[in-house]
N, C-alpha and C positions, 0 to 999 in steps of 0.2 A: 689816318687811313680812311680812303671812301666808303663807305654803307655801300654794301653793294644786293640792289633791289632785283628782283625780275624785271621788270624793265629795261633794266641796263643789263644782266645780263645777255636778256633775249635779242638786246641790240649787237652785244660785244658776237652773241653768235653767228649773226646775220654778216656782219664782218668779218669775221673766221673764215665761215664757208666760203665768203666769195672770195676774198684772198686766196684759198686754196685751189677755188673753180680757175683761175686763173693762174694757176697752176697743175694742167693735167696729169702728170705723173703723179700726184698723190691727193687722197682724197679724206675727208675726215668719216671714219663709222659711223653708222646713225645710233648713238648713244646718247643720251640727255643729259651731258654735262658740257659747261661750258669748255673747261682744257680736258677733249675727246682724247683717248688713248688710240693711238696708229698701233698697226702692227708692226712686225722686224720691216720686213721691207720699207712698208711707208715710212716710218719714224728716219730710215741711212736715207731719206732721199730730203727730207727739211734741213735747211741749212744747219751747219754744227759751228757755233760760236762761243769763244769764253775758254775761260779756264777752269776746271773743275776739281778740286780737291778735296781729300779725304782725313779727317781724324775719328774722331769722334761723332763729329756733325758736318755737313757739307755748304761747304762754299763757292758759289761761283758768281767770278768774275764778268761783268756783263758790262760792255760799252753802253752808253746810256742815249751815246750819236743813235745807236741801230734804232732806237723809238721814236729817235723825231724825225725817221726818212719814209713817214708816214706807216701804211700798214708794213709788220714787222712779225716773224712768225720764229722763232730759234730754239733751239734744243742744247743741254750739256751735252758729253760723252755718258753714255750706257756705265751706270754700275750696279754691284751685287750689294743687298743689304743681308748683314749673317742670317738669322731668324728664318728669311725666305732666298736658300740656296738655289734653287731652280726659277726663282724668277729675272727679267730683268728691268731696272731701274731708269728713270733719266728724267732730269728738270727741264723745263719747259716754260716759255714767255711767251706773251703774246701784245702788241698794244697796236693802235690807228691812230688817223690824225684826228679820227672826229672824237677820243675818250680823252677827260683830261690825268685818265690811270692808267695802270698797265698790270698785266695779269702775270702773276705763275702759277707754275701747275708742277703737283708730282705726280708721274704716272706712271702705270706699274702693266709688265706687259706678263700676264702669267703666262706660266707654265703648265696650268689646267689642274695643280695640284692642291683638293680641295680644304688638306688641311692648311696650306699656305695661306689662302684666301681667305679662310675664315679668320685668320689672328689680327687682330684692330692693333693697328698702328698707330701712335699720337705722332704726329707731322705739326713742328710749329717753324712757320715762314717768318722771319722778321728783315728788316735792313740793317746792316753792317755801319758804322759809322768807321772813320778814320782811328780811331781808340779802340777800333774793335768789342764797341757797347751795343747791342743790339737796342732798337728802336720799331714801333708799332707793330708788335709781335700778336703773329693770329695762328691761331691751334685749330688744325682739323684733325677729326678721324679717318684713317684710311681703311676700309674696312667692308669685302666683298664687292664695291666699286672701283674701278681702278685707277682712278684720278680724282686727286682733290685740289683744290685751288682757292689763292686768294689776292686781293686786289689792293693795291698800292697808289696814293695821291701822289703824280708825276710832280707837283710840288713839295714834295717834304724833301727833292735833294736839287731842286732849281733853286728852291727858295733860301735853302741851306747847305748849297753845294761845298763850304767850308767843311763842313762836320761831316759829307758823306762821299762825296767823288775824289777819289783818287789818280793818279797819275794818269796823263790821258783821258781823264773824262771818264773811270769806271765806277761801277759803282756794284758793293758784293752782296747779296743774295745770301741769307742766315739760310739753311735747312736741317734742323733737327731730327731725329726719328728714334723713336724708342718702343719696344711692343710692350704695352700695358701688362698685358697676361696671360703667358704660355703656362697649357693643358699636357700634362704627358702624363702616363698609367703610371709614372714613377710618383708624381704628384700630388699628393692627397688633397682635398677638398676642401678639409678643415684650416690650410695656411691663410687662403685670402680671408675666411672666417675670420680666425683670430685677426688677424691683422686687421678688420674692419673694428673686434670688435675693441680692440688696443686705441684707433683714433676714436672710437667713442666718447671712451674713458679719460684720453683726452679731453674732445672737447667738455665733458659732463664737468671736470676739473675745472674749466675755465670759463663753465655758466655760473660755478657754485662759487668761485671766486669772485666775478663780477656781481653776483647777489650778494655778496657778504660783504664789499664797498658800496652798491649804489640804496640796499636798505641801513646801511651802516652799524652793522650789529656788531656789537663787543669791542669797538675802536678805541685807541686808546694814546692816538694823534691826531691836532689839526693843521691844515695847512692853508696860511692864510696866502691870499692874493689880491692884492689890493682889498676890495669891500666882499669877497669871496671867500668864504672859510669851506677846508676840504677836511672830513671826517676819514682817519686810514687810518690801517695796522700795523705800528712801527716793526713786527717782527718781519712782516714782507717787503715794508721798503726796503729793510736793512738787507735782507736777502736778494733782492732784483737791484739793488745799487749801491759800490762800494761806497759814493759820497754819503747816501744814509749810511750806509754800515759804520762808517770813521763814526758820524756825527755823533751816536749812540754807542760808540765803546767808551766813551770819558764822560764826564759828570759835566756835559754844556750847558748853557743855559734852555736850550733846544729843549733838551733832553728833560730835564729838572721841571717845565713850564709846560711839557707835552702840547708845545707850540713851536711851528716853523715857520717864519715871516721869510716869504719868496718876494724881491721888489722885483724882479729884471724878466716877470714872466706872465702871462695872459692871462685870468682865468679858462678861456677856453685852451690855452697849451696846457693848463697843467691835468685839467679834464680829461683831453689823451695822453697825458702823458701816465696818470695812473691808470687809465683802461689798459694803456700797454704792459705796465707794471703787474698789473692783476691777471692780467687774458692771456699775454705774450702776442699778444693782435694788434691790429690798425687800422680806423674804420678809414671811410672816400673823404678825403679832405680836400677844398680847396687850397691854393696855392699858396694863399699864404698864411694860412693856421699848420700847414704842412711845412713852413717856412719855421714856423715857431716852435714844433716840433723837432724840428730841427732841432733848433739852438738848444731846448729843454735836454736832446738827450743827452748832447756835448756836454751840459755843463752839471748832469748827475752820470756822465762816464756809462752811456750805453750804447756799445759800441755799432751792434748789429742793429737799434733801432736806427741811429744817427746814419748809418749804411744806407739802409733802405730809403731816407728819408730824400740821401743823396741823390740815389738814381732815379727816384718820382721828379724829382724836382730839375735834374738836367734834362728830361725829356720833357720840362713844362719852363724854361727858360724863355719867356719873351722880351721884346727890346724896351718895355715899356717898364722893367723890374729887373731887366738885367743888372742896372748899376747895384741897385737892391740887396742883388743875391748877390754880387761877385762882392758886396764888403763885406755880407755875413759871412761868405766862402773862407775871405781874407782872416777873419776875427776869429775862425773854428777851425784853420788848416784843413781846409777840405779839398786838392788841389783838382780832382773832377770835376767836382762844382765849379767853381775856381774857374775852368778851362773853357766849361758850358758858357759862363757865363760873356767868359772874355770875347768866343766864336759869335756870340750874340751880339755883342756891339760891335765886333769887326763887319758882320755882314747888314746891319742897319745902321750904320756910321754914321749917318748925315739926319737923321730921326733923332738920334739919341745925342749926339754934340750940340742940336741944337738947345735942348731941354737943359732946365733950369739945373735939374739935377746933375748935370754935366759939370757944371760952371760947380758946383759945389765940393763934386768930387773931385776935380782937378785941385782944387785950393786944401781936401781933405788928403788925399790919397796921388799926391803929384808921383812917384814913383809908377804906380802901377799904369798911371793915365799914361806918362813919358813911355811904358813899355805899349801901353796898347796904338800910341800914335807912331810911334815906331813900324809899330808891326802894320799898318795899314799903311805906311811910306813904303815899305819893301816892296806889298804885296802890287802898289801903283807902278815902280818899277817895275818888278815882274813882269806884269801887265803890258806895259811899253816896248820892253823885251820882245815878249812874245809877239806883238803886233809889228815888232819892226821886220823882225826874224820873217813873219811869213807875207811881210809886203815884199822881200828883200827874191 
């Protein structure tokens, strides 16, 4: 996702308007945001494109041709969100030929009514992949303004138009909405209290945990890694993972020697891997100490770390560690992973066949290679197909 500076906006503005001035029938309000809110009128006179649909959270469909036929200005259909009954709703793009991003926007057209306006809306925009996994996900407040907006690198689905364009060339448009915190006299004041002061106490638990491994007081396990010895408290490993728990219900040698010799694991993986054990947290890992984490949590059976560990790591899939991750994927049944990894080498084919690593994994893993040379024969076909079709 672009960083999006004043600079660039003040440009994406400057482009807005004149697309519009060149368009007399409608005009943008002089309000200081870049996705400006139209009124009922103006908004029925900007083109209406896409599909827009409702559950939970809104998605719509947006060709992704309408951005590269230079400037581009389109709107969903009008909907209601519950919370604010008397206003009305509608998504909003915008891109030119001179940005290499493209904007949305939600905008809200009130109704004038002051308690609607004051309730802060959390709005998170992301992109849809083909798996329906969200990707570069950005959170605004909506909140007494009545547009918010955020900006998207036109290459995260050129570049990777496998994992994100669908039939046709679309491409879906994640939008969330949920109101942080409704006010009513039925309400007492004391709820968000307590509940603030409930995660306090959380987090206090999970300071005084992490004090009580990283001063090491009262330990009465270590765990050795490589030339790495780790001081913990076998009664919380046993409880945060069933493979401790086994290990210490029977008389092991583990157990007997208040020693556990780990060969197949990092010192820095098992670092987080007891932060996460103690805190129920995970700090910014690079890609592939998060790699390793990975594997740590598969192989002490935690399921929701090993989850999360998942979805950081298919949005950080490159061709250059793809094979990488699709053997780990392979070895830990992770079949997301797994799928990331495979889109990865379908779409830099000719990068990664050439690398040494190719040749090794072919001779290591000839099944999975036979499926992925497969699947890039079809997709040539395809291709051919299609080219012949619209020569024809």
């Amino acid at each position: 996702m672009t960083t999006f500076d004043y600079g660039a906006a003040m440009q994406q503005r400057t482009a807005v308007n004149s697309f519009l001035n060149n368009n007399k029938e409608r005009t943008f309000l002089d309000v200081p945001y870049i996705m400006e809110t139209l009124s009922v009128a103006e908004a029925e006179n900007v083109a209406k494109s896409g599909k827009l649909t409702k559950k939970d959270i809104l998605r719509w469909s947006v060709d992704t041709a309408r951005f590269r036929a230079g400037d581009c200005l389109i709107r969903s259909d009008f909907f209601k969100f519950g919370p604010c009954p008397e206003a009305k709703f509608y998504l909003m793009a915008h891109s030119n030929a001179v940005n290499t991003f493209f904007t949305v926007g939600l905008c809200r057209i009130s109704s004038g009514d002051e308690t609607e306006s004051s309730l802060s809306i959390k709005v998170a925009f992301s992109l849809l992949d083909t798996r329906d996994r969200c990707h570069h996900t950005c959170e605004r407040i909506l909140k007494e303004a009545d547009a918010v907006h955020a900006s998207f690198d036109r290459n995260c689905y050129t570049n990777h138009h496998l994992t994100f364009l669908r039939d046709g060339g679309k491409i879906i448009i994640h939008c969330s909405m949920d109101v942080e915190e409704v006010l009513s006299e039925d309400t007492p004041e004391v709820v968000p209290k307590r509940q603030n002061r409930m995660e306090n106490l959380s987090q206090d638990l999970a300071d005084d945990l992490s004090a009580l491994l990283h001063q090491e007081l009262h330990t009465d396990m270590t765990l050795c890694v490589g030339e790495h010895k780790f001081q913990a408290h076998r009664a919380i490993l046993a409880a945060r993972s069933p493979v401790f728990a086994k290990m210490f219900e029977h008389d092991t040698l583990e157990k007997m020697n208040g020693c556990i010799i780990v060969q197949d694991l990092t010192g820095e993986a098992m670092t987080q891997l007891l932060h996460f054990l103690y805190t129920g947290e995970t700090e910014e890992l690079k890609t592939q100490e998060l790699l390793a984490l990975f594997v740590a949590a598969d192989k002490y059976d935690l399921p929701k770390l090993k989850k999360n560990c998942s979805i950081s790591l298919c949005s950080r899939v490159t061709s250059d560690i793809a094979l990488n991750v699709l053997v780990v994927a392979n070895l830990h049944s992770d079949e997301d992973l797994r799928e990331a990894a495979i889109q990865t080498v379908l779409e830099n084919a000719i990068d990664v066949m050439k690398s040494e690593e190719w040749l090794a994994f072919l001779r290591e893993y000839p099944e999975v290679a036979n499926s992925i040379i497969l699947s890039l024969a079809m997709k040539a076909v395809k291709a051919k197909e299609t080219k012949k079709k619209s020569n024809s």
